[in-house]
Backbone as ProteinMPNN parsed JSONL, in Angstrom:
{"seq_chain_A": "XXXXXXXXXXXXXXXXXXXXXXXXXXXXXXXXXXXXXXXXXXXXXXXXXXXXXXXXXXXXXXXXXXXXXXXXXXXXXXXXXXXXXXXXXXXXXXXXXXXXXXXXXXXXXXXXXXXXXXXXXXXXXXXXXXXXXXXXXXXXXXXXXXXXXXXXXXXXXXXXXXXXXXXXXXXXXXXXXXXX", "coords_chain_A": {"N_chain_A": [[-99.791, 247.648, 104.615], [-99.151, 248.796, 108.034], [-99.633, 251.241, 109.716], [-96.97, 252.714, 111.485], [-96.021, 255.256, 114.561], [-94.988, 257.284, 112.899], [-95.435, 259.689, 110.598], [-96.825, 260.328, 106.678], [-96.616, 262.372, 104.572], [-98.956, 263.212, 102.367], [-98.243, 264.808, 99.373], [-99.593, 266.555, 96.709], [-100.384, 268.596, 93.908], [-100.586, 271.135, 91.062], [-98.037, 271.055, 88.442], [-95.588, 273.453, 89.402], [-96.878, 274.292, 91.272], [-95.833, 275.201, 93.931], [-94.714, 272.504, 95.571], [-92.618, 270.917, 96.194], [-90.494, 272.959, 96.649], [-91.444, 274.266, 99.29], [-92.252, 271.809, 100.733], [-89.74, 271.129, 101.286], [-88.845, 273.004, 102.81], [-89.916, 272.869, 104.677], [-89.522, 270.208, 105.816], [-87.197, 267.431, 105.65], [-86.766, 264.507, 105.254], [-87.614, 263.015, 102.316], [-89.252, 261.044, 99.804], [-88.297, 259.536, 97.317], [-88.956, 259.315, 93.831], [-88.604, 256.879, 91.028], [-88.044, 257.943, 88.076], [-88.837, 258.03, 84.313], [-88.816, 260.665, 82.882], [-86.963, 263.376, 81.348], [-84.107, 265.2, 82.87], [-84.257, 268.189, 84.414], [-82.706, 271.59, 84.449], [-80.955, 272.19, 86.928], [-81.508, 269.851, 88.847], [-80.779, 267.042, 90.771], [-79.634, 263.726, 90.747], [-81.057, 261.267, 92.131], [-81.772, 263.179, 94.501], [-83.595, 264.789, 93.753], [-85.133, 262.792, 91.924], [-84.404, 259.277, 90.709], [-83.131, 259.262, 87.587], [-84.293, 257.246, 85.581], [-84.461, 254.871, 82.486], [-87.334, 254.038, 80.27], [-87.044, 251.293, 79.897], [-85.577, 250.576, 81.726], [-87.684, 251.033, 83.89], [-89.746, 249.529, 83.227], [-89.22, 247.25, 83.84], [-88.932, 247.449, 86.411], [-91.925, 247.882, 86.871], [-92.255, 245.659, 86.103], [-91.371, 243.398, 87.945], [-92.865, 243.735, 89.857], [-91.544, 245.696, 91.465], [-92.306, 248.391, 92.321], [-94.39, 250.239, 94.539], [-96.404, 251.749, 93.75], [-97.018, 254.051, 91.491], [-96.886, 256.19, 88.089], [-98.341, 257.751, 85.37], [-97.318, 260.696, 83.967], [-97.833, 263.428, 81.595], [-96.782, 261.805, 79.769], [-94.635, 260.817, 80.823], [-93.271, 258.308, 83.723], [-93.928, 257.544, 86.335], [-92.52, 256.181, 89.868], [-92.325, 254.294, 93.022], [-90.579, 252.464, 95.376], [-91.132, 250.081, 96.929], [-88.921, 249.652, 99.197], [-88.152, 252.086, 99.38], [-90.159, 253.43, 100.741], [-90.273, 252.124, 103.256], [-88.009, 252.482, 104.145], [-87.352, 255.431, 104.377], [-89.681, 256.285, 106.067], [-88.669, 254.645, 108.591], [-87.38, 256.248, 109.144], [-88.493, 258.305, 110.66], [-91.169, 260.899, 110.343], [-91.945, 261.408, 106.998], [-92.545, 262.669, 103.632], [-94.423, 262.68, 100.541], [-94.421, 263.622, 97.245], [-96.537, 263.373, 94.827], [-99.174, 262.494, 92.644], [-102.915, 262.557, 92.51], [-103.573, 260.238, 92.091], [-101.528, 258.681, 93.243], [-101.75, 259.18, 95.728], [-104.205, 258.038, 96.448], [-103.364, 255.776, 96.138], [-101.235, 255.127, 97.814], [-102.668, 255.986, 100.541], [-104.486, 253.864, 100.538], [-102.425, 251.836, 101.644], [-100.719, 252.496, 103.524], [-101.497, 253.558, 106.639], [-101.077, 255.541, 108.022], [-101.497, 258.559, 106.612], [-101.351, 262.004, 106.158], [-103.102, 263.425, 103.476], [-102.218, 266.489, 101.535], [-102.721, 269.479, 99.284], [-101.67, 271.909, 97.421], [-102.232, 274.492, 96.182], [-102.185, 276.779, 93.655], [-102.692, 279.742, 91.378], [-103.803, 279.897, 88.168], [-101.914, 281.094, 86.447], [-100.008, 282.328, 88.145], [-98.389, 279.537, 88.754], [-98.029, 279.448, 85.272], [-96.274, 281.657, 85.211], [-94.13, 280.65, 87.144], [-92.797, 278.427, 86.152], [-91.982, 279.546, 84.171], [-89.728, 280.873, 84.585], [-88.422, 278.842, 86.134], [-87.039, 277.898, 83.965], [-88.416, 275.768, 81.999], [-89.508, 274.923, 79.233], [-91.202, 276.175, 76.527], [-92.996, 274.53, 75.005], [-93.413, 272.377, 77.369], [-94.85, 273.682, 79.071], [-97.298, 274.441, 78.071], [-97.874, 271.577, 77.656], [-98.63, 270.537, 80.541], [-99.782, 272.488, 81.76], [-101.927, 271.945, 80.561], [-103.598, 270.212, 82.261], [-104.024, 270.846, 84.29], [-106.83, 272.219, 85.183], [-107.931, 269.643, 85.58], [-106.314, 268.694, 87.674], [-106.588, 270.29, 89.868], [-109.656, 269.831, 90.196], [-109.332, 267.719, 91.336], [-108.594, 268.532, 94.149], [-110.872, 268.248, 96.27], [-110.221, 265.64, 97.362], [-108.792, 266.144, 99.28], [-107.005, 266.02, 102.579], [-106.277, 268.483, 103.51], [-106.106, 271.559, 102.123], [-103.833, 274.035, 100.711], [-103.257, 277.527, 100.129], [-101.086, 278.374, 97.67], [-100.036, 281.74, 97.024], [-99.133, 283.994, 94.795], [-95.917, 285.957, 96.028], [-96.222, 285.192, 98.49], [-94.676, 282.834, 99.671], [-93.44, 282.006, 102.285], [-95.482, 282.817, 103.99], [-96.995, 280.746, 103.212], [-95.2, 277.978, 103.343], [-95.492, 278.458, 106.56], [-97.752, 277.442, 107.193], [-98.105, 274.846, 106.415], [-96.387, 273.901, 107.715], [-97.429, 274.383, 110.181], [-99.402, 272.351, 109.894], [-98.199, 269.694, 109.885], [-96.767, 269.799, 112.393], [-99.409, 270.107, 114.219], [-100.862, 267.484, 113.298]], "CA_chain_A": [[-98.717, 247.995, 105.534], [-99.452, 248.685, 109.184], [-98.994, 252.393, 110.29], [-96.353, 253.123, 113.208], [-96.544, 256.46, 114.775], [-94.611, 257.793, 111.879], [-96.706, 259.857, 109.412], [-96.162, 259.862, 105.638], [-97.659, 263.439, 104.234], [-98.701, 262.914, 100.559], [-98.719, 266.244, 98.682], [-99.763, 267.12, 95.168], [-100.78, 270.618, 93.142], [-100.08, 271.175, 89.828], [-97.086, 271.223, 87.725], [-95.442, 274.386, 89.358], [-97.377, 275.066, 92.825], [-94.673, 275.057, 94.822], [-94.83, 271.615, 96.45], [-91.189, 270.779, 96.46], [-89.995, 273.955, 97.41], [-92.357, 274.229, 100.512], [-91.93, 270.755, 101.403], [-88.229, 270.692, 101.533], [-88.845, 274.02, 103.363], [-90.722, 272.102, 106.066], [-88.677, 268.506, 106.216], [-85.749, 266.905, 104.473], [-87.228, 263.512, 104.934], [-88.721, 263.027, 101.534], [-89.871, 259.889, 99.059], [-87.548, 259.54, 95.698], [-89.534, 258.541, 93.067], [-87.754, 257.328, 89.512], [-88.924, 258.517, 86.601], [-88.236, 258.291, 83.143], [-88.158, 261.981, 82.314], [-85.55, 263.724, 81.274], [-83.664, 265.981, 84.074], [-83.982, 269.727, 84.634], [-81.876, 271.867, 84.716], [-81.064, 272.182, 88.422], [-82.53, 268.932, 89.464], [-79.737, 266.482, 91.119], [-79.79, 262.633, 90.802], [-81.224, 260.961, 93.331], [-82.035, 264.163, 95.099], [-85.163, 265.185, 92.88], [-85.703, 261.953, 91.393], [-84.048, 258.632, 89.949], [-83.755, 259.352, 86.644], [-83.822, 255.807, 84.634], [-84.61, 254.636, 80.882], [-88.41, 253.562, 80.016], [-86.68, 250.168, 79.795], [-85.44, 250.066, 83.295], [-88.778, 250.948, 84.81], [-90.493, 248.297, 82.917], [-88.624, 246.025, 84.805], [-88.942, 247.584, 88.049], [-93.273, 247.536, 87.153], [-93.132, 243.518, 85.543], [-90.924, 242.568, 88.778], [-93.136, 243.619, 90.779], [-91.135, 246.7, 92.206], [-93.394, 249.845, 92.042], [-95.963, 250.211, 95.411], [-97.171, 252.887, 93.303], [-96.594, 254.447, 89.357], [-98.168, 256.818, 87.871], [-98.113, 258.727, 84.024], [-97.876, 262.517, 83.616], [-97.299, 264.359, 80.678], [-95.922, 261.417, 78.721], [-93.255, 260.085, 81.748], [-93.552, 257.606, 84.227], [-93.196, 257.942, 88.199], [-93.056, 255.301, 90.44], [-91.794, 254.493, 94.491], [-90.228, 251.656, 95.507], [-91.321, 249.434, 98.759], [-87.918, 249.758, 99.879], [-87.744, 253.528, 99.88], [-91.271, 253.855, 101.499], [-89.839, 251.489, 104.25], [-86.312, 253.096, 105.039], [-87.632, 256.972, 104.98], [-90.676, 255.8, 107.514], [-88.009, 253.941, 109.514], [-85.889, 257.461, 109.963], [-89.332, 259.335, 111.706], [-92.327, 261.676, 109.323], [-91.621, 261.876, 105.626], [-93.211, 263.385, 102.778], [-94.036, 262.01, 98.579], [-94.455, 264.272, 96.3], [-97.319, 262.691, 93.856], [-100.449, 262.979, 92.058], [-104.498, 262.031, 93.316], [-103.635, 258.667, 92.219], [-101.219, 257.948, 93.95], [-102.133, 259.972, 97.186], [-105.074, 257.306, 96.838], [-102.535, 254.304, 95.682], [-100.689, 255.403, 99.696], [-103.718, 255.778, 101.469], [-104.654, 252.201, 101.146], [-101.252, 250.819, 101.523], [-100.387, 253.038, 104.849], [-102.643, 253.834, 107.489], [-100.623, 256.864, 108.828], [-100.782, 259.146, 105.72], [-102.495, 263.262, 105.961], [-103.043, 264.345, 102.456], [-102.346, 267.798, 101.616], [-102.957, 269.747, 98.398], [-101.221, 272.598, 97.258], [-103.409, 275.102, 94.978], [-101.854, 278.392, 92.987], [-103.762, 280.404, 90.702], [-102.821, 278.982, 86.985], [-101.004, 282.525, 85.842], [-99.06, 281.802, 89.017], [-97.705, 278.708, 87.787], [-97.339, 279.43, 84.19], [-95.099, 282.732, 85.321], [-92.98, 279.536, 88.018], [-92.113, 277.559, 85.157], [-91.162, 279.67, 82.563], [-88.756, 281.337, 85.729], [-87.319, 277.808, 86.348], [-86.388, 277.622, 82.458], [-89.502, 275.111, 81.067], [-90.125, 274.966, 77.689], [-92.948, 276.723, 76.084], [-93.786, 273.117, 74.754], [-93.763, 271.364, 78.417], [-95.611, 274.176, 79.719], [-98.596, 274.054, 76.994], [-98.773, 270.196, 78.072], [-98.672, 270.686, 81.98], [-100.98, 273.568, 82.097], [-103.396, 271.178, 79.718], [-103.68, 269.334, 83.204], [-104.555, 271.627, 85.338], [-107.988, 271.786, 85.471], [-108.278, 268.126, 86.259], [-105.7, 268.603, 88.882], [-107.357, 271.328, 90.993], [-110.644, 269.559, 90.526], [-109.227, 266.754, 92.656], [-108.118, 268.782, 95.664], [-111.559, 267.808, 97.347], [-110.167, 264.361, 97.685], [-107.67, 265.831, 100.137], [-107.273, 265.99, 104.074], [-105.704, 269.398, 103.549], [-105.984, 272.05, 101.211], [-103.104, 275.414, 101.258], [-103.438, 278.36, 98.866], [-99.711, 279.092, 97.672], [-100.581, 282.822, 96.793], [-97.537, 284.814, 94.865], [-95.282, 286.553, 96.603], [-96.738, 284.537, 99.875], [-94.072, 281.573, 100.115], [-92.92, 282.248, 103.451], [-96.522, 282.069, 104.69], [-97.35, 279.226, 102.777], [-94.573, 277.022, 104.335], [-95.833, 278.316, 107.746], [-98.836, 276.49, 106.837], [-97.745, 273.589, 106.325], [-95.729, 273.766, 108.826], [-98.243, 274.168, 111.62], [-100.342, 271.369, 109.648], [-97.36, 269.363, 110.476], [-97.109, 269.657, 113.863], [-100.717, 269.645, 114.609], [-101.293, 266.048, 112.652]], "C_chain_A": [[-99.307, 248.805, 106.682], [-98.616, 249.81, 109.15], [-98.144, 252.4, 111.639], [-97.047, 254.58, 113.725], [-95.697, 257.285, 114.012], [-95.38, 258.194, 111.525], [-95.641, 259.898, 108.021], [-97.585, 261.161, 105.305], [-97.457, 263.678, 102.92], [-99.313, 264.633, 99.903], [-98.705, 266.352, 97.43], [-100.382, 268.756, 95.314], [-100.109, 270.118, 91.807], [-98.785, 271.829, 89.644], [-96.495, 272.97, 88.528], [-96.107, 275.162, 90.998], [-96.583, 275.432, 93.59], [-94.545, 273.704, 95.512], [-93.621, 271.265, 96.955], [-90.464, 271.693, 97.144], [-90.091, 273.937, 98.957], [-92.189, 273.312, 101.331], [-90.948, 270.51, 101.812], [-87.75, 272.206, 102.376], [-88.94, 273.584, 105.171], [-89.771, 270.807, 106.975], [-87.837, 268.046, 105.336], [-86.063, 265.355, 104.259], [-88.386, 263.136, 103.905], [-88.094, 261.589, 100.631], [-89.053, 260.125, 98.021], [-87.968, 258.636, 94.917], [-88.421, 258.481, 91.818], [-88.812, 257.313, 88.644], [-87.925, 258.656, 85.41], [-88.445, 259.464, 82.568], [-87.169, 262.493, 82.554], [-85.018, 264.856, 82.513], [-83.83, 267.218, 83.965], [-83.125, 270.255, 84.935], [-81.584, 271.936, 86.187], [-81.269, 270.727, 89.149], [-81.114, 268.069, 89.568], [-79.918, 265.086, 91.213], [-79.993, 262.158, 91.933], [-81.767, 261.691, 95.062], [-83.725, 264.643, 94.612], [-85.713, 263.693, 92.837], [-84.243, 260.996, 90.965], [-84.244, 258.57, 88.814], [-83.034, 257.532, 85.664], [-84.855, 256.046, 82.999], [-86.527, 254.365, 81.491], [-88.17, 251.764, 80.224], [-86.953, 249.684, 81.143], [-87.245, 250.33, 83.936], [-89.742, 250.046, 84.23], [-90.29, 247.676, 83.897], [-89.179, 245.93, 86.044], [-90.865, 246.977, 88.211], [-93.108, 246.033, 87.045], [-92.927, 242.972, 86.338], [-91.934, 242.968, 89.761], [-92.398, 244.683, 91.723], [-91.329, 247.861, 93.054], [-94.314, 249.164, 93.201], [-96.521, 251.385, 94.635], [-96.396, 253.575, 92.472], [-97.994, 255.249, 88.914], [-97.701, 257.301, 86.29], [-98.345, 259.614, 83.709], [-97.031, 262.705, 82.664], [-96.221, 263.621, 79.623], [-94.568, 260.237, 79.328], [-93.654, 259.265, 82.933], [-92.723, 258.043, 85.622], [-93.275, 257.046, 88.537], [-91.816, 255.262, 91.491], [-92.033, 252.959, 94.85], [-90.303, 251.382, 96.993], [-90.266, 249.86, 100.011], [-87.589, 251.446, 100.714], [-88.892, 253.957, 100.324], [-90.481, 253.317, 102.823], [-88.52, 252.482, 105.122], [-87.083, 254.579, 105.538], [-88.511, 256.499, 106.568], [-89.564, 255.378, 108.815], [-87.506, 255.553, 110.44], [-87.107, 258.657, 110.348], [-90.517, 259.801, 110.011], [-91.768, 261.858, 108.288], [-92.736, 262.706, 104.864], [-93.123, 262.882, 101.223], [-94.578, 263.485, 98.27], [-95.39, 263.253, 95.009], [-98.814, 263.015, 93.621], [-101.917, 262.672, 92.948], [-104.583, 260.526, 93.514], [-103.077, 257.722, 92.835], [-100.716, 258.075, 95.457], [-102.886, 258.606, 97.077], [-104.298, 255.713, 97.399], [-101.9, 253.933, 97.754], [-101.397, 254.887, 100.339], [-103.928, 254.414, 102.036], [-103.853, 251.337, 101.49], [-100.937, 251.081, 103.008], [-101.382, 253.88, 105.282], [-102.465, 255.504, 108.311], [-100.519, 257.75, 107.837], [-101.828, 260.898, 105.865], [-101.944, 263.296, 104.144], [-102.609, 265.812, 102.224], [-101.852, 268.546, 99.868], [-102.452, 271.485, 98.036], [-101.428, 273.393, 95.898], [-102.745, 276.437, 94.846], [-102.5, 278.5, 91.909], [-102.488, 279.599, 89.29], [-102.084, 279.993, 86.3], [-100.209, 282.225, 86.693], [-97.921, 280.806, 88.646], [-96.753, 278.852, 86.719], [-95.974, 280.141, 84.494], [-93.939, 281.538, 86.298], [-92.309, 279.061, 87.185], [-91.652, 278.263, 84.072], [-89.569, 280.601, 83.758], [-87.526, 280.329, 86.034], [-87.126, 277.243, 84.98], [-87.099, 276.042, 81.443], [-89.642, 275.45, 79.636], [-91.233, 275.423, 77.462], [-93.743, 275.399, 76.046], [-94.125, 272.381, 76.336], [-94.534, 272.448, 79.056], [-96.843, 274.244, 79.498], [-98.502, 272.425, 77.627], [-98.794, 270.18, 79.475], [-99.234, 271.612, 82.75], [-102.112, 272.758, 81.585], [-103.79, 270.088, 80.925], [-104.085, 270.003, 84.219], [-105.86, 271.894, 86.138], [-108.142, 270.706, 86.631], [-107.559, 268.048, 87.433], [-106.24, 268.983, 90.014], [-108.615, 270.745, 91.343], [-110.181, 268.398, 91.573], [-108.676, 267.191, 94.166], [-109.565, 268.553, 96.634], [-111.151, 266.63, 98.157], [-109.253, 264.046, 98.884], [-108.023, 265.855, 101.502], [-106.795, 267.983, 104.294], [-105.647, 270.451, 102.551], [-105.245, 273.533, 101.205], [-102.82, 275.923, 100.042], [-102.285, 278.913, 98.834], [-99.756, 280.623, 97.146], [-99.209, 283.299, 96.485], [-97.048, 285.407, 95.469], [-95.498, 286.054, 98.239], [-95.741, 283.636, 100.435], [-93.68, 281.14, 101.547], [-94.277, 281.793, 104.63], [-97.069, 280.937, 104.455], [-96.486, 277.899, 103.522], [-94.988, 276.997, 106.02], [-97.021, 277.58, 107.884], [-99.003, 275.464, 107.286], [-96.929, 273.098, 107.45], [-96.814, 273.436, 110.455], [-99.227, 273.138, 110.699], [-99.567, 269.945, 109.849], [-97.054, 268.709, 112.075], [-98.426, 269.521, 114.705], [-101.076, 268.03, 114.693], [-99.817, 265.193, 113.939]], "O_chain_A": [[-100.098, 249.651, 106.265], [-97.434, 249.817, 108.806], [-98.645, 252.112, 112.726], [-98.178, 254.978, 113.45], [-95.604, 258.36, 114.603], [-96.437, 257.6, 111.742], [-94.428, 259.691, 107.977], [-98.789, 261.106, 105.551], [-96.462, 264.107, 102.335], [-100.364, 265.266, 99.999], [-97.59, 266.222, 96.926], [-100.658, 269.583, 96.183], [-99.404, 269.141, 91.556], [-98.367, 272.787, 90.295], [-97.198, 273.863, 88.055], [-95.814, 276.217, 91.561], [-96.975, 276.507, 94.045], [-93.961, 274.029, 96.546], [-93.49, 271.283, 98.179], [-89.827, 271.375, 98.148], [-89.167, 273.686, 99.731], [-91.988, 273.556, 102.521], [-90.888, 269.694, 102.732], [-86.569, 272.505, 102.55], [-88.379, 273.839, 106.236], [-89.495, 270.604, 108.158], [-87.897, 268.411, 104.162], [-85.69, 264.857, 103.197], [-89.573, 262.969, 104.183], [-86.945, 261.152, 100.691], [-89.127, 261.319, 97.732], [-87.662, 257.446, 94.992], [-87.635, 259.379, 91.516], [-89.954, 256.864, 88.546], [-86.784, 259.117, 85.372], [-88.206, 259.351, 81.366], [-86.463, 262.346, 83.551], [-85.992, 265.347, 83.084], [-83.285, 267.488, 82.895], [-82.419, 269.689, 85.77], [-82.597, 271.453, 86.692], [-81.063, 270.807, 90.36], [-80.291, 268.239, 88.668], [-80.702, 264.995, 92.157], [-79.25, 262.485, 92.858], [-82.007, 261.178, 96.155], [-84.741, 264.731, 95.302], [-86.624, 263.359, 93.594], [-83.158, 261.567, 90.861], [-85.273, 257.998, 88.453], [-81.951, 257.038, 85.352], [-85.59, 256.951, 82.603], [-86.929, 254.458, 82.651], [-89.081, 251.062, 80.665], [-87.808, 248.95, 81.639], [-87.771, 249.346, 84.456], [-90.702, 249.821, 84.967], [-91.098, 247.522, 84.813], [-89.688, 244.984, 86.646], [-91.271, 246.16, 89.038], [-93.72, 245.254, 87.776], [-93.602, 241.949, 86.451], [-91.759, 242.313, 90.789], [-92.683, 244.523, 92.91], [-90.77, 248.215, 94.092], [-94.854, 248.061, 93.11], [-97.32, 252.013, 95.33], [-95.188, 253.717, 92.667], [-99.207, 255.17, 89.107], [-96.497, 257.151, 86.085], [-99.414, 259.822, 83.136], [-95.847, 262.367, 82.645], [-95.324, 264.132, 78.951], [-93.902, 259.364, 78.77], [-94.769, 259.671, 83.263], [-91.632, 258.541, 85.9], [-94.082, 256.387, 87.881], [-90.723, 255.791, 91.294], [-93.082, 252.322, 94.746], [-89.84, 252.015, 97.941], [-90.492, 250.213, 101.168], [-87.143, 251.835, 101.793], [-88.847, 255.185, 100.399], [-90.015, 254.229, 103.506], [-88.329, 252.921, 106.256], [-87.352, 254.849, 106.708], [-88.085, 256.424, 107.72], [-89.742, 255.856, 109.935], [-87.357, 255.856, 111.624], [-86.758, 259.837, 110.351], [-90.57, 259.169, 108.956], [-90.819, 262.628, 108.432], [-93.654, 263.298, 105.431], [-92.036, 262.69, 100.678], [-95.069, 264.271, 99.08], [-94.742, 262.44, 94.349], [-99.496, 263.718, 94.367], [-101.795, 262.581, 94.17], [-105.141, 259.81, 94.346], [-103.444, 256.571, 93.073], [-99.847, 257.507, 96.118], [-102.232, 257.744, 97.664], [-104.461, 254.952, 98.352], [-102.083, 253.002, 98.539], [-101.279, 253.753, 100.805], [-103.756, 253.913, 103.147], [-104.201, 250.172, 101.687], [-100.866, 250.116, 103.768], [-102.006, 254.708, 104.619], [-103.256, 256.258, 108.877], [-99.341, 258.103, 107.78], [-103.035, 260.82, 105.636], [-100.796, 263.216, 103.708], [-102.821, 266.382, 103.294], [-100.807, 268.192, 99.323], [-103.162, 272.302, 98.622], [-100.955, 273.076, 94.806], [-102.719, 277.194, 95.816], [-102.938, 277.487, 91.364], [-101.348, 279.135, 89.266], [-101.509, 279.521, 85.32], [-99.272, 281.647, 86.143], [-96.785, 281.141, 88.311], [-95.536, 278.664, 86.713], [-94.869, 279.659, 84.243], [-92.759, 281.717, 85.997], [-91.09, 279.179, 87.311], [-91.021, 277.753, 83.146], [-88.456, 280.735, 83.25], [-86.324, 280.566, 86.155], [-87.052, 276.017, 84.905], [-86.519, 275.442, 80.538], [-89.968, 276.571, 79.245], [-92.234, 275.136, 78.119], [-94.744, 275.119, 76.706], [-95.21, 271.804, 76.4], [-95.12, 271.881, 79.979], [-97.638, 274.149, 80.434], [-99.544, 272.225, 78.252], [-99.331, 269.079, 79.599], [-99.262, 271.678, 83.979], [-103.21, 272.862, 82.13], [-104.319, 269.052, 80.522], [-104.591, 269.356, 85.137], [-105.989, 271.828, 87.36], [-108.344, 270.743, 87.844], [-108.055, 267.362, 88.327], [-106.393, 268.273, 91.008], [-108.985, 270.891, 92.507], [-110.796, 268.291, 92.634], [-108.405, 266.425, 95.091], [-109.359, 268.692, 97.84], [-111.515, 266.468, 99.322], [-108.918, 262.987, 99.413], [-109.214, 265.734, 101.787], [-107.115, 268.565, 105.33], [-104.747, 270.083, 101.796], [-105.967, 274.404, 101.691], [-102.341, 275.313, 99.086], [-102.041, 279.82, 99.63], [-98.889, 280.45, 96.288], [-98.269, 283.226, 97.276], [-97.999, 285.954, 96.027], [-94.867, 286.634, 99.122], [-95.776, 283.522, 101.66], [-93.632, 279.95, 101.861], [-94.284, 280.999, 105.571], [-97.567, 280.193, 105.3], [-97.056, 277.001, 104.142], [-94.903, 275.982, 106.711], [-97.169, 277.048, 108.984], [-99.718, 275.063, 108.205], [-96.93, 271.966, 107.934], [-96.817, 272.592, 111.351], [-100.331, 273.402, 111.174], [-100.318, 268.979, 109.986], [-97.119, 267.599, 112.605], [-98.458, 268.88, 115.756], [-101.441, 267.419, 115.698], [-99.621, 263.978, 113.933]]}, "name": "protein", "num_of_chains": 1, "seq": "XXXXXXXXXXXXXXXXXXXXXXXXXXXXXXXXXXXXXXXXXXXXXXXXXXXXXXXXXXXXXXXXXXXXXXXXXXXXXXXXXXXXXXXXXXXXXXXXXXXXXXXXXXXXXXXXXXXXXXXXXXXXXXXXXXXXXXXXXXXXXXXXXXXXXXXXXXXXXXXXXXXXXXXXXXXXXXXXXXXX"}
């Protein structure tokens, strides 16, 4: 797919960085992936995420649906042609997704900055047990961490969410934004 002068700014961090926050701090034009995990508290249909069965997203992968799917922590993500197409149409968006499928983008759209969103892993843990996580999903989404952080070389962008910082952290991003 052939970049316009739209961009499409793919951001990961681990479980808890702030990426969502920050991002929806920055722009309202963002990517809705579905996923078969279960909902959070807080989290609004279609707003966070499509939440469907394991079933349904078979479908969506066997038809041929999914420009890009990924598997964390047990649950399945994946972003549909259609909703890459429309956001792009309505000016600069933003996904929310992992290294893989920052990469999965890359090659698909020509207009995409990376950008990587790194907090210390005490940081984190203390985010998620704040937004009411399970001990259990936090023990498997910290067991990822590592591997996460080691892939922020792979990015175009890398912004240190630092506690009590949020405010500067969105300015960040913000002027990385408007720069690109």
């Amino acid at each position: 797919m052939q970049g316009g002068q739209n961009k499409l700014f793919l951001v990961s961090g681990a479980s808890g960085s702030g990426k969502t926050t920050i991002m929806r701090s920055v722009m309202d034009n963002e990517l809705i992936s579905f996923t078969t995990r279960q909902k959070r508290q807080g989290e609004t249909e279609g707003k966070d995420y499509i939440f469907i069965s394991k079933e349904e997203f078979d479908d969506l992968y066997n038809n041929n649906g999914l420009i890009e799917w990924t598997e964390y922590s047990g649950n399945y993500y994946g972003l549909t042609r259609e909703e890459l197409e429309t956001k792009l149409s309505q000016g600069d968006c933003f996904f929310i997704c992992d290294v893989h499928g920052m990469k999965q983008m890359k090659r698909m759209y020509d207009n995409c900055i990376s950008i990587f969103i790194y907090s210390e892993k005490q940081d984190i843990e203390n985010r998620m047990r704040l937004r009411g996580d399970s001990e259990e999903n936090i023990l498997k989404r910290m067991s990822t961490y590592e591997d996460e952080v080691f892939n922020l070389v792979y990015y175009d962008e890398v912004v240190v969410n630092y506690e009590g910082q949020l405010e500067e952290t969105i300015q960040k991003i913000k002027d990385i934004v408007e720069e690109r």
